[in-house]
C-alpha positions in Angstrom: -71.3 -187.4 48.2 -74.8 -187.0 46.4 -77.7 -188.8 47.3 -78.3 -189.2 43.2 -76.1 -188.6 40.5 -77.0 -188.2 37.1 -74.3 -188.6 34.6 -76.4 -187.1 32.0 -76.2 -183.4 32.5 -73.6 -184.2 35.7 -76.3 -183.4 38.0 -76.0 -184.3 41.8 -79.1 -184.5 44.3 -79.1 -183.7 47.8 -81.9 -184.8 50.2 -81.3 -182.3 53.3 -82.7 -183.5 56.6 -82.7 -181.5 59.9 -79.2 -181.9 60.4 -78.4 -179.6 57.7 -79.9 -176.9 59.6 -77.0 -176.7 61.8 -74.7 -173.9 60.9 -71.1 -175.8 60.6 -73.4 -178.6 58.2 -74.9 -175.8 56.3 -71.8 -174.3 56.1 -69.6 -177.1 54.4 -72.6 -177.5 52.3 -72.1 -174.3 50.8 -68.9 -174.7 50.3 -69.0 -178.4 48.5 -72.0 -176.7 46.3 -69.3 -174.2 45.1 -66.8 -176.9 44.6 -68.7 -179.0 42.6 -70.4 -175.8 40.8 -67.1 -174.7 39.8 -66.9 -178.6 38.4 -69.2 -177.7 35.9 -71.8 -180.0 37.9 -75.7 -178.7 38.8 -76.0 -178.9 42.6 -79.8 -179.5 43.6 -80.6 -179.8 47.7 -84.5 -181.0 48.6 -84.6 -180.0 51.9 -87.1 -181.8 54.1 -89.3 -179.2 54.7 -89.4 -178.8 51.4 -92.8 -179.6 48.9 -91.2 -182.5 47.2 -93.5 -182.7 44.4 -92.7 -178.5 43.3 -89.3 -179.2 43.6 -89.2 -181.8 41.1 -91.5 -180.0 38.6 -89.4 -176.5 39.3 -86.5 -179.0 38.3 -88.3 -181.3 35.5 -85.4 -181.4 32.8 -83.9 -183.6 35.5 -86.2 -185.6 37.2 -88.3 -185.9 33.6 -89.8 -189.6 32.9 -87.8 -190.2 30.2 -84.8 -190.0 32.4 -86.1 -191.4 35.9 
């Protein structure tokens, strides 16, 4: 289950802590990315090491004013 969901443009956020480092986490992430990829949804992971300030420019037709 997403952290966020955007109807609009069926776009699911997920905020990835440390525990998604591990490899069997990591690994049924993958899988549910392709799942919901092959859904027709856009997949977008922020993972806590992460700069969250790029990642929401490099991603700006989602996280846009107008739609936050």
């Amino acid at each position: 289950m997403p952290d966020f969901y955007y109807s609009e443009g069926r776009v699911c956020v997920f905020l990835d802590g440390t525990p998604h480092d591990q490899p069997s986490v990591s690994g049924k992430d993958a899988e549910n990315d392709k799942i919901l990829r092959a859904k027709q949804f856009q997949v977008l992971r922020l993972r806590y090491n992460q700069d969250m300030l790029a990642f929401i420019r490099k991603n700006a037709q989602v996280f846009s004013p107008a739609r936050c």
